[in-house]
Structure formats: C-alpha cells, structure tokens
C-alpha positions in Angstrom: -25.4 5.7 2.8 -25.7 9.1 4.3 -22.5 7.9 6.8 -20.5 7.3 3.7 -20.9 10.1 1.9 -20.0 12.3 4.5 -17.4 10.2 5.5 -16.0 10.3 2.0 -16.6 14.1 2.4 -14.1 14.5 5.3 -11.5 12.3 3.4 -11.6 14.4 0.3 -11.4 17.5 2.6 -8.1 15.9 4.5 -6.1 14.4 2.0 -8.2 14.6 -1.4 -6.9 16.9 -4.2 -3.2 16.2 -3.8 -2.6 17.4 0.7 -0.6 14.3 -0.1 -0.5 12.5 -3.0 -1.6 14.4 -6.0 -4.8 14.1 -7.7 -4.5 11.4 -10.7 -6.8 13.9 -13.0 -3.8 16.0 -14.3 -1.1 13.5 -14.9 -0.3 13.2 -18.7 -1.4 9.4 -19.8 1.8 8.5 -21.4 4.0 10.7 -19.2 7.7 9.1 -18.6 9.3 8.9 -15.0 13.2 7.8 -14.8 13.1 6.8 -18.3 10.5 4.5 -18.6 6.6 4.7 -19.5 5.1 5.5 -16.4 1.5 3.9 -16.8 -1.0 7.1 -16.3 -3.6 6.0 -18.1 -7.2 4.7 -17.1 -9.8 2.6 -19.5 -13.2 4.3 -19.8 -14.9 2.0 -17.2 -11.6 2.7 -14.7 -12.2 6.4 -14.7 -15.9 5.9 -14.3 -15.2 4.0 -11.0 -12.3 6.4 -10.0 -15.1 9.0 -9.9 -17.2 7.2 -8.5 -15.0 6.4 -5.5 -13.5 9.8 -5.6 -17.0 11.5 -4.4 -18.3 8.2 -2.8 -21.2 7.7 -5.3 -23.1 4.6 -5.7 -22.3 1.5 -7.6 -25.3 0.3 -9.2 -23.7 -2.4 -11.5 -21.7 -4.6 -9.0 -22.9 -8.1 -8.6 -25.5 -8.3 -5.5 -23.5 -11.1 -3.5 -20.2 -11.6 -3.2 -18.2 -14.8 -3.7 -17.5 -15.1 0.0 -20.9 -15.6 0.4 -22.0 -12.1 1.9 -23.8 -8.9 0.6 -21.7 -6.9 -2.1 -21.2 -3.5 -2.0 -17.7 -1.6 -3.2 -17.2 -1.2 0.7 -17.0 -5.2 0.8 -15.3 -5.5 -2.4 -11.9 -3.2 -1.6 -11.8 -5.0 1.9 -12.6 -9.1 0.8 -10.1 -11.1 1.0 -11.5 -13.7 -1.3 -9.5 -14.0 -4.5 -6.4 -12.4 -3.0 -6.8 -8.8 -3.6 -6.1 -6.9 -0.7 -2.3 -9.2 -1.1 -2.4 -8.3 -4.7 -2.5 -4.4 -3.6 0.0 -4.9 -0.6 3.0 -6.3 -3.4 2.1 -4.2 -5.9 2.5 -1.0 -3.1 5.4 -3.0 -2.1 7.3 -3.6 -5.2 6.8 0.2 -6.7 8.5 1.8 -3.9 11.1 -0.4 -3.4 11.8 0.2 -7.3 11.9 4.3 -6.7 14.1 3.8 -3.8 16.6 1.1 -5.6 16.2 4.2 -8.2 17.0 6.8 -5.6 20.5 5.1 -4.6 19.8 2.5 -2.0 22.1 -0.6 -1.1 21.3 -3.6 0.0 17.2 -3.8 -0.9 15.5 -6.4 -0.1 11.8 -7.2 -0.3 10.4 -10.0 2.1 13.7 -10.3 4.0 13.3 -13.1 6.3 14.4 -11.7 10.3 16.7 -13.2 12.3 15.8 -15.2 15.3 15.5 -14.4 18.4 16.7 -17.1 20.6 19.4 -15.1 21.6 18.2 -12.2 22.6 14.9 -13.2 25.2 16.6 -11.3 28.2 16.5 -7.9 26.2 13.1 -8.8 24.2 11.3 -10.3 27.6 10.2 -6.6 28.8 8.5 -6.5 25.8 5.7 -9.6 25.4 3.7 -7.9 22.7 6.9 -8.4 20.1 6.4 -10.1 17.2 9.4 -13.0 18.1 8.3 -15.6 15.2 10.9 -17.4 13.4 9.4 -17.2 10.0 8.3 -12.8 10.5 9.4 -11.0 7.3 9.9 -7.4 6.7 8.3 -6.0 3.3 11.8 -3.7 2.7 14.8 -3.3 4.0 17.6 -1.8 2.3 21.0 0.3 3.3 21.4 3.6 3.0 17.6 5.6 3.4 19.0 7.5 6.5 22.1 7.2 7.0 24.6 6.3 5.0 25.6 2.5 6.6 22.2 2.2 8.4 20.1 -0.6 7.5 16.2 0.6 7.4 13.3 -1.5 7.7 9.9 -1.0 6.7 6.8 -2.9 6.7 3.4 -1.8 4.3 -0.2 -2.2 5.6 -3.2 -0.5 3.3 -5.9 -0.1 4.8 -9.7 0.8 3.7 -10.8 4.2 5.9 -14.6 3.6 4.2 -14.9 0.4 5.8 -17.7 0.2 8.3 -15.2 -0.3 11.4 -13.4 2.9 10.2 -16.5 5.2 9.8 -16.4 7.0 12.8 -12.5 7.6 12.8 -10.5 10.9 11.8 -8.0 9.9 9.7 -5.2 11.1 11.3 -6.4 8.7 14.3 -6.4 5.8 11.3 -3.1 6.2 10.6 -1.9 6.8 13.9 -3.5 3.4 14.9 -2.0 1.3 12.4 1.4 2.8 12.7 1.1 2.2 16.6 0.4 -1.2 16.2 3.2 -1.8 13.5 5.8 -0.3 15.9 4.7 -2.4 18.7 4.9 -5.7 16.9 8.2 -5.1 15.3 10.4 -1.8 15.9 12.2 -3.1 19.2 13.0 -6.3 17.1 14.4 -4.4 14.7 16.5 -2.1 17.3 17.7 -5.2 19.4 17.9 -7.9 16.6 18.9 -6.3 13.5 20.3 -3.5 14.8 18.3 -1.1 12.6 15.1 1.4 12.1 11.5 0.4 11.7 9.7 2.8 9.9 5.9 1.8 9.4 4.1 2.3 6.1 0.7 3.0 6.6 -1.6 4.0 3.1 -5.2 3.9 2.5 -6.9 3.0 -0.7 -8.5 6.6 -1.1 -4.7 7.2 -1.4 -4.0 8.9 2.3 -0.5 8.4 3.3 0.7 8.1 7.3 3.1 10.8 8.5 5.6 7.6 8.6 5.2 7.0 4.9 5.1 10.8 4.1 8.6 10.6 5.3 10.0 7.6 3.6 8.7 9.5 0.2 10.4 12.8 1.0 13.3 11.1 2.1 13.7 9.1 -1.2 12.9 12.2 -3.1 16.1 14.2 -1.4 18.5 11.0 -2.6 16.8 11.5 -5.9 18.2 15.1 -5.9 21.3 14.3 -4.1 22.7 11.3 -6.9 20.5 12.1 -9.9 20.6 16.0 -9.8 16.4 15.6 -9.7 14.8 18.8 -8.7 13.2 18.0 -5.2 9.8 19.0 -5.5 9.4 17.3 -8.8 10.9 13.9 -7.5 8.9 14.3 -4.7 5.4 15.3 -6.9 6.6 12.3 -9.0 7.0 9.6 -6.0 3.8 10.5 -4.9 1.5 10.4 -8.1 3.3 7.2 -9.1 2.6 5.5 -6.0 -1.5 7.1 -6.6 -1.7 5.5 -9.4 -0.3 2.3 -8.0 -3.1 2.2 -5.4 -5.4 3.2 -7.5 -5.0 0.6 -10.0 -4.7 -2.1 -7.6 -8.0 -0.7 -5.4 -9.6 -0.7 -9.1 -8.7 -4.1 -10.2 -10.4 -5.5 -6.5 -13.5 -3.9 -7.0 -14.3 -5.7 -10.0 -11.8 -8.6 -10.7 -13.0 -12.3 -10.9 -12.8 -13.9 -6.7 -13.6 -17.8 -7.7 -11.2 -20.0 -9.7 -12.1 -20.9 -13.3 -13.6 -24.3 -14.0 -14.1 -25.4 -17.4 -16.7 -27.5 -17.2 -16.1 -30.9 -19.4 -12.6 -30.8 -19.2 -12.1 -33.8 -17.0 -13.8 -36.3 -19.4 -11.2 -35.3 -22.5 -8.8 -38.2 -22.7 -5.6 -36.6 -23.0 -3.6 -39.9 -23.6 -5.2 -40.1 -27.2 
C-alpha cells in the first residue's frame, strides 16, 4: 500500500492537476462543447471514487474476489479483462476523438479500418520481422487531412493502467515511451510501405496521462479547430483535452464497479413459452 501511494504521488506530481489534461473538478456539469451537451457531470458515488483514485486512497467497499477468480482490489478491477472493460474504455477513447477530429475538419475517417495486405510487398517488409503483417490487423483511426492536407494518418489507441503492479516502479515518461515504442514497431513501417501514410501511436493512461504522441494529435486537432471553425486555440485545445478526461474517466469508473458475469435468471428455462 505504501508503493501505491507514493506511486500515485509521483503521477499526480507529473501529469495530475491539468500538465496535460485538465483536472475534471472545475468543468461546469452541464457545460456545452460544439453545440451539444457535453456530459460533465458525476453521480455522488462517481465523485467519491474519482477522489479516491485521484490521491490513491483505499477502497473499502469493493467485493473481496473478483469474478475471474482472483483477489479484488481497484488495481485488479481497472486492469481485468473479465466482462470486457478495458475494450469498453479502448472504443469509448476511440470513438470520442475520432468525433472531435470529424469535428475539427477531417476527410476520410475511419474507425477500425481493415489494412491492406501484404503479399506484395515481403521484399521491402522482410528487413523488418517484428511487423505486424496479419491479414485481418486493423487500425483504430485513420482519416485524411490531420497533417497534411492529402495525407492519410493512421493512429492506433492503447490505455494502459501506470498503478498496476508491473508498472510500479516505472517513470511515466518511460511508460509511455514503452508503449509508443512498441506500437511503432508493430505497425508504423506497414503503414509507410503499405498504405503509404503516418502512424502516430496513441498512448493514455487511466489516471488520464497522455503520451507526447497523443499530446500532439490533440494539439494538432485543436489548430484545424481554429483554422475552419474560427475556435480560439487554447480553448479548443483546453476543451479536447477535458473532454477526452472525462471520457477516461467515465469509462475507468464504470470498470471499477460494473457487473463482470452474465445475468442468469434463474427459472427461466422451465417457462413454456409455446403456451
């Protein structure tokens, strides 16, 4: 427990606050973004466990064993895979920034774009084993228009958990760095040789971090936000950023306590529907 608190510590320190995405404490509940409601609002018990994982205190109401069949703790619960969280997190991350950039001016976006294959190109893609050559890869995003103006751009999400037990003794700058490293190496020369495009991998953490990859995208997106919509850059960019906090932590929320085993109403297979 000791580990994690002052591992929670040095997060808050790095990124907490708003280094780079802006504490959730000051945005208006009902504020609008781009003309729609934008969602900033928390129940009572989602603002308890904010806080809670904001300064890394205990949980003391969490179910003592996990579905999966392990120990629970809120460590276990943001990284378990049973009942399809961590996916649920991935899309949701997925979805909202492919809606600000669609909103920022992009052409051609697409979200699980299937590659193309690589048959053709083994000569160029040989000197490179570790390449992620399967027929069925996808790319999270890919769109037209991010960074040049007929460029496509393609972009692949991973979230990871920097309070998980693997992660304890790593500076998050080295976190990111890892999983942005090990993005590129699966599919950025792909990209270059194949599709003829840029791989930009986008690395968050649930503690909402962002990688200097993913930094970029946003600031990016928040220049074609001034450039078409007349937005004022540093509040696009302020905007991008809390929106995409409260995405994660919404999602991060709804894993630590949401339901991991499929409902089964017991009975149900005796009623005689055929009455």
């Amino acid at each position: 427990v000791a580990r994690q608190t002052t591992r929670s510590s040095g997060i808050n320190a790095e990124y907490g606050d708003g280094l780079r995405l802006p504490n959730f404490l000051p945005a208006a509940p009902l504020q609008t973004s781009w003309g729609k409601q934008s969602g900033h609002h928390l129940t009572k018990q989602e603002f308890v466990d904010a806080m809670h994982l904001r300064f890394g205190l205990p949980f003391l109401d969490l179910p003592a064993k996990c579905p999966c069949g392990t120990s629970n703790s809120a460590d276990h619960a943001l990284s378990c895979h049973k009942g399809g969280y961590t996916i649920y997190r991935h899309d949701r991350l997925r979805d909202n920034f492919a809606e600000i950039l669609s909103h920022a001016g992009v052409r051609a976006l697409e979200t699980e774009k299937l590659l193309q294959p690589c048959d053709d190109y083994d000569q160029q893609l040989q000197q490179y084993p570790w390449a992620n050559t399967d027929r069925d890869a996808r790319m999270d995003i890919v769109c037209m228009g991010l960074w040049a103006p007929d460029q496509m751009s393609y972009m692949d999400v991973r979230i990871c958990h920097p309070m998980a037990a693997s992660y304890l003794n790593t500076k998050p700058s080295s976190l990111y760095k890892h999983h942005e490293n090990t993005k590129k190496r699966c599919y950025m020369r792909r990209v270059q040789v194949v599709e003829g495009g840029t791989f930009s991998p986008l690395v968050l953490t649930t503690t909402g971090g962002v990688g200097p990859e993913m930094d970029k995208a946003m600031k990016r997106a928040a220049k074609l936000l001034e450039d078409h919509h007349g937005e004022m850059y540093n509040e696009a960019l302020t905007a991008i950023r809390r929106r995409l906090r409260f995405c994660l932590l919404i999602s991060t929320l709804r894993s630590l306590r949401g339901c991991r085993t499929k409902y089964s109403p017991s009975g149900l297979n005796e009623i005689d529907f055929n009455l």
